[in-house]
Residue, then its C-alpha position, 0 to 999 in steps of 0.5 A: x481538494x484532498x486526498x491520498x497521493x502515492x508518495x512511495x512504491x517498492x516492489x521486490x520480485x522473488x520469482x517469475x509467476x507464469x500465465x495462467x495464474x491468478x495474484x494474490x496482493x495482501x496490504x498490511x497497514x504497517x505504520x500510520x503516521x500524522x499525514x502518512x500511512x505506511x503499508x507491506x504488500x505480499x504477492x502470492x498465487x492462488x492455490x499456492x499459499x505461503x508461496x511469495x511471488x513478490x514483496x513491497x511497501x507503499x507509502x500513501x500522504x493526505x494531500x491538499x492538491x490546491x496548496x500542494x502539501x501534505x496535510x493530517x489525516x482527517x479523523x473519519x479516514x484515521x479511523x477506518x485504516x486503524 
């Protein structure tokens, strides 16, 4: 029935990271709208911190799949991203 759909993905590589190596994805909840989340995304690599590989933002839309719309967040969802 409902939940979250990926309504936008962006993603901004600022250098090439190489193998071996492990990534550090870090989301930050930017911006929580009536029936959308907005999040920023940092890539980095483990044991070089402040080091950005990578940068970009999401977007993610409550979805009713049945009716094919968007709808509020549900208040229990709400509250666990604020």
């Amino acid at each position: 029935g409902e939940a979250p759909i990926l309504a936008h993905a962006a993603c901004d590589f600022v250098r090439a990271m190489t193998y071996p190596g492990t990534a550090i994805v870090r989301q930050i909840v930017t911006r929580v709208g009536r029936s959308s989340v907005e999040m920023s995304i940092t890539i980095e690599k483990k044991g070089e911190a402040g080091v950005t590989y990578a940068t970009g933002r999401t977007v993610l839309v409550w979805y009713d799949y049945a009716a094919g719309k968007s709808l509020p967040w549900p208040d229990r969802v709400r509250q666990a991203i604020t």
